[in-house]
N, C-alpha and C positions, 0 to 999 in steps of 0.2 A: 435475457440479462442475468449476472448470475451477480452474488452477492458475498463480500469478501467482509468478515467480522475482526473489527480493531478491538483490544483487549488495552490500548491506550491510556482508558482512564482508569483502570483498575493500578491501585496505590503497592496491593501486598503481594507479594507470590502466591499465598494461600487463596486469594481472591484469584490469579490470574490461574492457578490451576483448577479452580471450580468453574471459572468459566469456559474454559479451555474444553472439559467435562460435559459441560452443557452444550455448547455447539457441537464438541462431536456427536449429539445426540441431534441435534435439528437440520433442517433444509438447506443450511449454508453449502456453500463451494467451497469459498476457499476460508481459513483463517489469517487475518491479516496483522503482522509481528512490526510493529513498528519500532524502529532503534535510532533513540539518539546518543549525542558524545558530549552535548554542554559545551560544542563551540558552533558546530554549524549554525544549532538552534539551542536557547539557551538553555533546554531542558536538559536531562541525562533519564535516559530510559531501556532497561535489559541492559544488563553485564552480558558476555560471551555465554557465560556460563549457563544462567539460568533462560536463556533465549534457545540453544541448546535444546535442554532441559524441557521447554514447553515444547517445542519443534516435534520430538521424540513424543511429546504427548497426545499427537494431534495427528486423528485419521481424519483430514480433511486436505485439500490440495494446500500448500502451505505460499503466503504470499509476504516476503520481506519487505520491507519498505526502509533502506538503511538512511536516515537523515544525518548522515556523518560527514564528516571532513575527509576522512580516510578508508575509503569503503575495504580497499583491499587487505588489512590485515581481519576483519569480521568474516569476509568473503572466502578467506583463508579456511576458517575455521568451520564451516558451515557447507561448505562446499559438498559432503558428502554426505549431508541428509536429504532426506524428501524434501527436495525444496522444487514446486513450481515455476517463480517467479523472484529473481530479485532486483529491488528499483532500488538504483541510485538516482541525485539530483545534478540534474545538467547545472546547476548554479557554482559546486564544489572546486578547485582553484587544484583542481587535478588533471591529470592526460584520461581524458574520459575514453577513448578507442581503446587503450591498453585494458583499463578498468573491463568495459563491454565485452573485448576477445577474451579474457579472463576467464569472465562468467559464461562463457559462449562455449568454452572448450571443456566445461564440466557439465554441459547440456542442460542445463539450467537457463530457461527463458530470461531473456534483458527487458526490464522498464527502466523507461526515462521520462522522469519526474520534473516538473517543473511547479515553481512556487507562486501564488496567489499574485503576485504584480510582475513575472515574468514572461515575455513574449515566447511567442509559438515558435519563433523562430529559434528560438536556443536549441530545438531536438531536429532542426533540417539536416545539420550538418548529417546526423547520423541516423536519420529516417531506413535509411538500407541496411543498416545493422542490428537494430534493435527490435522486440516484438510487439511492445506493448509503450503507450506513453499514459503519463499518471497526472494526471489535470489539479492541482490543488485549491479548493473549491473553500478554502479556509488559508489563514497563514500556516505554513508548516510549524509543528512543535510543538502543539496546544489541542488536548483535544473538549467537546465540549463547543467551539463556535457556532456561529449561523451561517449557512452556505451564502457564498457571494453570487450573484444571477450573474455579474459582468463575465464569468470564464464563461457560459453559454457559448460567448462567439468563438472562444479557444478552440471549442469542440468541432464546430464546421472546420476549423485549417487545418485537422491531422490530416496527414496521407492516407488513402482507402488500406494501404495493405497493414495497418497497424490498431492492432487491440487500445481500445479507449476505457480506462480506469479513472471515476471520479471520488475523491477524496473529501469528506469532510460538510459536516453539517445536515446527512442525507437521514432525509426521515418521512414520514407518512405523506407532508405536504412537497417536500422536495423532489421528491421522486418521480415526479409528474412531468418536469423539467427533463431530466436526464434519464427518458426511458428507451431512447436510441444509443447507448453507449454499451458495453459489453462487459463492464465489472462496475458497482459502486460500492465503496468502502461506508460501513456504519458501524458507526461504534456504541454511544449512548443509547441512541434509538431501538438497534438491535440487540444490548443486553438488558435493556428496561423490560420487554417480556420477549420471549427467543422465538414465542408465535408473530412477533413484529417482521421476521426472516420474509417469512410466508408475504407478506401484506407488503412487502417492496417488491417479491419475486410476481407478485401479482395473483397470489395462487386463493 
């Protein structure tokens, strides 16, 4: 299992590049950049710019997670950093194949992300296309929640050939749960002390 660090609740820049700092120093895999627009979800989180900005600051595998409306003009701009991984949301009222080919042709890993009360079945359509799907184990938008046990059964209907990223609420006691799955994202938990990394990695 590897372990993908949300820098989510941190409010300042100053605060997200000290943390940004600290995980490049610890056991994490990836660091995980969550962005939202203030319409998908009600928040607004990283401008272009300074998402950017911490992207460049990070020798870690870098993991997006765009909770946008409009994923392709972000994807525009970002396309040619060290980027692992970027998940859009199957929920968005967009041509999600276009989106995916997109991201696909600047070698850049696809996740498809689904929300706290949406079916497994929103990422069938394009199981063959994508690499990874992102289970949200919390409402999207918010970070700081309690993981929901109902995605549990989510995790049994992915497809075998597709990387499993769970999202939200994941902590010392949660992890116990979701130790068959191949990324979980922690955000509170894992910058409350950065030796918490170690203690979900199992180490």
């Amino acid at each position: 299992m590897q372990v993908s660090v949300s820098i989510f609740n941190l409010k300042t820049p100053k605060d997200r590049i000290d943390a940004i700092n600290k995980i490049n120093s610890s056991n994490a895999d990836y660091i995980h950049f969550d962005v939202t627009d203030g319409k998908f979800v009600e928040s607004k989180y990283l401008c272009i710019p300074e998402l950017v900005k911490l992207i460049k600051l990070s020798n870690k595998k870098n993991d997006v997670h765009l909770m946008v409306e409009d994923p392709i003009k972000y994807i525009e701009q970002i396309k040619n950093l060290n980027i692992d991984t970027i998940t859009i949301h199957a929920e968005i009222n967009q041509a999600l194949r276009s989106i995916i080919e997109t991201i696909k042709k600047n070698n850049i890993k696809v996740g498809l992300a689904i929300d706290l009360d949406t079916s497994i079945d929103a990422i069938k359509p394009y199981a063959k296309m994508i690499d990874r799907v992102l289970i949200m184990s919390v409402k999207a938008g918010k970070g700081g929640q309690e993981f929901q046990p109902k995605v549990l059964e989510k995790i049994k209907k992915i497809p075998s050939n597709l990387e499993i990223e769970i999202d939200g609420g994941i902590n010392e006691e949660t992890i116990k749960y979701v130790k068959n799955v191949d990324v979980v994202v922690s955000g509170t938990y894992a910058l409350k002390d950065i030796h918490n990394i170690d203690k979900l990695k199992g180490e």
